[in-house]
N, C-alpha and C positions, 0 to 999 in steps of 0.2 A: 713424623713420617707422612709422607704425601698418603691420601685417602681416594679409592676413586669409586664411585657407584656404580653399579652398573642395572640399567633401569629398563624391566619387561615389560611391560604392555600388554593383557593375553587376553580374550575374549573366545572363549570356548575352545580351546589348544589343546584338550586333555590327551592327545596323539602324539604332539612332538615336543612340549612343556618340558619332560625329562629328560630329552636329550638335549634340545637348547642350552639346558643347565648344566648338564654333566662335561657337554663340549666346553661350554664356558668356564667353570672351575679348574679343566684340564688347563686349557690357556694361558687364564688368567694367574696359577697356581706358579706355573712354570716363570711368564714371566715377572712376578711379583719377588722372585728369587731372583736374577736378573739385574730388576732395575730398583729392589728396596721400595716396593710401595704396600699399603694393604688394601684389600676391596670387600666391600658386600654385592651380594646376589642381590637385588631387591625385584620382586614380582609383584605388580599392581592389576589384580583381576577387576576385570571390568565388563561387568552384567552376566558375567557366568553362567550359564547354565549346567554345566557339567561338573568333571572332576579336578580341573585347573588348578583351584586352590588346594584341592588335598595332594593330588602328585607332585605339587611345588614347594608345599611344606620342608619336606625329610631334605630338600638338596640346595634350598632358599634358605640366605640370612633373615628374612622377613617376607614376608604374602598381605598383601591387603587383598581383600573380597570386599571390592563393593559395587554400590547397583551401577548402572549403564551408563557411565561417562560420557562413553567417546574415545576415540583414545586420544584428541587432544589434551582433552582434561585430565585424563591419567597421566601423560607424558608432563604435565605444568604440574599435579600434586608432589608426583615423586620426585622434581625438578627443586622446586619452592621448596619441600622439608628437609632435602639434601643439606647436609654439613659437609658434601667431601671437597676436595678441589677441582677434580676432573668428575666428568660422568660420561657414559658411554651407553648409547641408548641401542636395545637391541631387539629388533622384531620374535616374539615369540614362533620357532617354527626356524630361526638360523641356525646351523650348526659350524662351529669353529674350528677348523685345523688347529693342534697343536701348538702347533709354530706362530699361529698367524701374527699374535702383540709380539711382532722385533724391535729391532735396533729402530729402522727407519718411522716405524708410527711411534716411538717412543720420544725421538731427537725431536719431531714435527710438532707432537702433542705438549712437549716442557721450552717450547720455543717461545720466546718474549715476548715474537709477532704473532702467536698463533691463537686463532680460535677454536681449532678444533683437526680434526682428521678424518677424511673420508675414506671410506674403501675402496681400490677400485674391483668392481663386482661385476662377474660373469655368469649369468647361471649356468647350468649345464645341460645336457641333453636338449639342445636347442636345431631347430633346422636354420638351411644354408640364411634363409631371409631373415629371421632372428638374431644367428650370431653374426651376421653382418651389421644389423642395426646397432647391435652391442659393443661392435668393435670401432663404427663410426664416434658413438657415443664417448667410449675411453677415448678418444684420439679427440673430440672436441674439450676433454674435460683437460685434458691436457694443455691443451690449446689458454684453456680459462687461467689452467695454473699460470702456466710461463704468464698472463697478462696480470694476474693479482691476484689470484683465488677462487673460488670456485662460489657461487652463489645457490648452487643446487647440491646434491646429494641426493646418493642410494639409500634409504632410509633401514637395511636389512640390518645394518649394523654402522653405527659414525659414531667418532669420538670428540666429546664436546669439553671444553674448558668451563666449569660449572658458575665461573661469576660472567659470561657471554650468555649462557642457556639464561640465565635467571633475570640479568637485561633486557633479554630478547622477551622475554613471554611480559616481565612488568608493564616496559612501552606497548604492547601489543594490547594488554587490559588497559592500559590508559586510552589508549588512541582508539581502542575499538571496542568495548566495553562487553563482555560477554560474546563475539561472535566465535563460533566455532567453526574455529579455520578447518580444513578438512584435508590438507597437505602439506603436512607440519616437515617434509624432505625437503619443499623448495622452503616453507614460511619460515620457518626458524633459523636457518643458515642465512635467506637474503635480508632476514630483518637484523642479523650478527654483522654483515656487512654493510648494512646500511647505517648503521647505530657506530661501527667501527670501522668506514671505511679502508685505513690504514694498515688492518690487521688480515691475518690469512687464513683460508682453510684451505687446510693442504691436500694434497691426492695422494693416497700413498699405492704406488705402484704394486701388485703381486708378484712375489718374483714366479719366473718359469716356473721353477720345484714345486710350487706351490699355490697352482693353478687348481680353484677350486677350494680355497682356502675361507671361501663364506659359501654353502649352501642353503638356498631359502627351502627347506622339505616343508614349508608351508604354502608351496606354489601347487604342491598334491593334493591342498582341501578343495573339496568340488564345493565351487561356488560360481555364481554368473559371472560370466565375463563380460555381459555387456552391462553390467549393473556395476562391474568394477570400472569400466572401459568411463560410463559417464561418470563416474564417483571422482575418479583420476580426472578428467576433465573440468569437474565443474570446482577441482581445486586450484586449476590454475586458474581460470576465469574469478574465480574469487579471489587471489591474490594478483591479480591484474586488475580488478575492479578496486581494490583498497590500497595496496604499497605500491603498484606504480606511480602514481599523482603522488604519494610523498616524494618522490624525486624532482617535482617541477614545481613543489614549495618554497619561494623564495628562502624560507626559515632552516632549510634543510642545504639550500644552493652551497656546493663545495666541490672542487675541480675533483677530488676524493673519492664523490660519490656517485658523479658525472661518469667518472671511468668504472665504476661496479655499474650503472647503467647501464654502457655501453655493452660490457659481458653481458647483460641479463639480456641483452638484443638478441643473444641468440636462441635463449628459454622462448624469449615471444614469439618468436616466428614459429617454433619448434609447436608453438601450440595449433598454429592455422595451417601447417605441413600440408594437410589434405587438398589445399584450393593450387599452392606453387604445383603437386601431381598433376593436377587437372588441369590449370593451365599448360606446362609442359606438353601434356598428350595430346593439348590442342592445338599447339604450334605444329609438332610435328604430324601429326594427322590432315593437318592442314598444308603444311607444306612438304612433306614427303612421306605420302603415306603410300604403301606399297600392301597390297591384299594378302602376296607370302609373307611378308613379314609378319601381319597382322594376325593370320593364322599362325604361324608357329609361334609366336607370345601366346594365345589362347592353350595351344599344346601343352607348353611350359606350364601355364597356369594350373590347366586339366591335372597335370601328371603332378605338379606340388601338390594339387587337392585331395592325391590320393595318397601320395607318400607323406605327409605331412597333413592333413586335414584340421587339425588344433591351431596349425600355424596360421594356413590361411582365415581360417576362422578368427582370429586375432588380429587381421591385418582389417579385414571387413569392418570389425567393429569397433578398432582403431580411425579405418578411416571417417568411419560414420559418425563418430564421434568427433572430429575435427572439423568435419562438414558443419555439423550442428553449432559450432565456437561461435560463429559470431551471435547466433541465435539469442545462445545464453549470453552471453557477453552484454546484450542489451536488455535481455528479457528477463533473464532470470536471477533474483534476490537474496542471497544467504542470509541467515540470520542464527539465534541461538537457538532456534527450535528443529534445524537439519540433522536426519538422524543417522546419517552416517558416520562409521566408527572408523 
């Protein structure tokens, strides 16, 4: 019988650790009747300080409790002692609709070509500037599928083909020897395409019914957002400083993986987004700038700041954060001793 893991990741979760789990079993229970597979719960605590491991116990096939990984290295322990065939890795703090493992992530995930299956993922309770960004996002991602697959992922929840995941992190210890990648949503899927260019990760669409089918209730833990904003940032500058130039490796040259490049064109850009805004509003500033106009965008702004203030506060330090790309891109060094989880 097909076996599939499914792998937590939790660092101080002890708020939404039982419902992750409970929604998970719900799901996974259903569809394990279905399609004939079995699964374990598996939770990998990592630097704990709270109740993580005891509330994960009663509802977990297995809990590890141990000291401060990272969660790349949690994500590579429980990856590497997997026996199953699939694994499905799932942010501590997701919760699953019932429904959500159907037909379609099921056909995508036992496909010959596939390496895995991503969600497409919308949070909720989002303002207009947000769900727009989320809605350009699925329609890019879309865009990747129709050309070969996707090279990124939402990391709240993906389903991965477990002899791809354990490919992926080998070459990545060989080639990189201890660094502690720090965005293992883009590293581990573009290093599955890079290693298999051939193969696909698929997108699986939400249907309508079923909108809202992953919620992260982990986006509630109050924590910095600009401490998140650079965290997210200096992941991709870290996988642009290391796996891009594997593609201009003679040793690696393959028409294959030439075209998984070309997708990844649109990740890069997406990192430096902030300077394409800037120039834009200096074109038109510069060539049709009109002082009403310029005041009622400020209004606009005003009036989002108040009906929304989280949002724009996300946008700030989003952009701020982009602005700073190329800074880091030259100046700044990851290594195994960064301690973000």
């Amino acid at each position: 019988m097909i076996q599939i893991d499914v792998l937590i990741p939790a660092c101080n979760e002890e708020l939404f650790i039982q419902e992750t789990l409970i929604s998970l079993q719900q799901a996974l229970e259903r569809a394990s009747k279905k399609f004939s597979f079995s699964f374990n719960l598996i939770v990998g605590c990592n630097g704990c300080q709270d109740r993580t491991a005891e509330l994960a116990k009663p509802l977990a096939d297995q809990v590890y409790d141990w000291p401060a990984l990272g969660k790349w290295d949690t994500l590579k322990k429980l990856s590497l002692a997997s026996t199953a065939d699939y694994l499905i890795f799932v942010d501590a703090g997701a919760s699953w609709h019932p429904e959500l493992f159907g037909e379609n992530i099921w056909r995508y995930l036992t496909n010959e070509n596939s390496l895995g299956v991503a969600i497409s993922y919308n949070p909720g309770n989002l303002g207009i500037i947000e769900k727009t960004y989320w809605n350009i996002e699925s329609a890019f991602k879309k865009i990747e599928l129709y050309m070969g697959g996707l090279v990124a992922v939402s990391g709240v929840s993906v389903f991965y083909k477990a002899s791809a995941v354990k490919n992926a992190f080998l070459f990545l210890d060989e080639k990189f020897p201890q660094l502690n990648w720090l965005n293992d949503d883009v590293v581990l899927p573009l290093t599955m395409r890079f290693l298999a260019p051939d193969k696909i990760i698929y997108l699986s669409v939400t249907p309508l019914e079923l909108k809202g089918a992953v919620q992260d209730l982990g986006l509630a833990k109050a924590s910095s957002e600009w401490a998140r904003r650079q965290r997210m940032m200096r992941g991709n500058i870290q996988w642009i400083q290391n796996l891009v130039p594997l593609f201009f490796n003679e040793a690696y040259s393959s028409p294959a993986r030439q075209k998984v490049f070309f997708i990844l064109m649109r990740r890069l850009l997406k990192v430096f987004w902030a300077y394409f805004v800037v120039f834009f509003a200096a074109v038109v500033t510069i060539h049709a700038f009109d002082m009403t106009l310029f005041t009622i965008l400020l209004g606009f702004l005003a009036l989002g700041s108040l009906y929304k203030p989280k949002t724009i506060k996300k946008l700030i330090y989003a952009f701020t954060a982009s602005l700073m790309a190329p800074i880091d891109l030259f100046l700044w060094k990851s290594d195994s001793k960064s301690s973000w989880n």
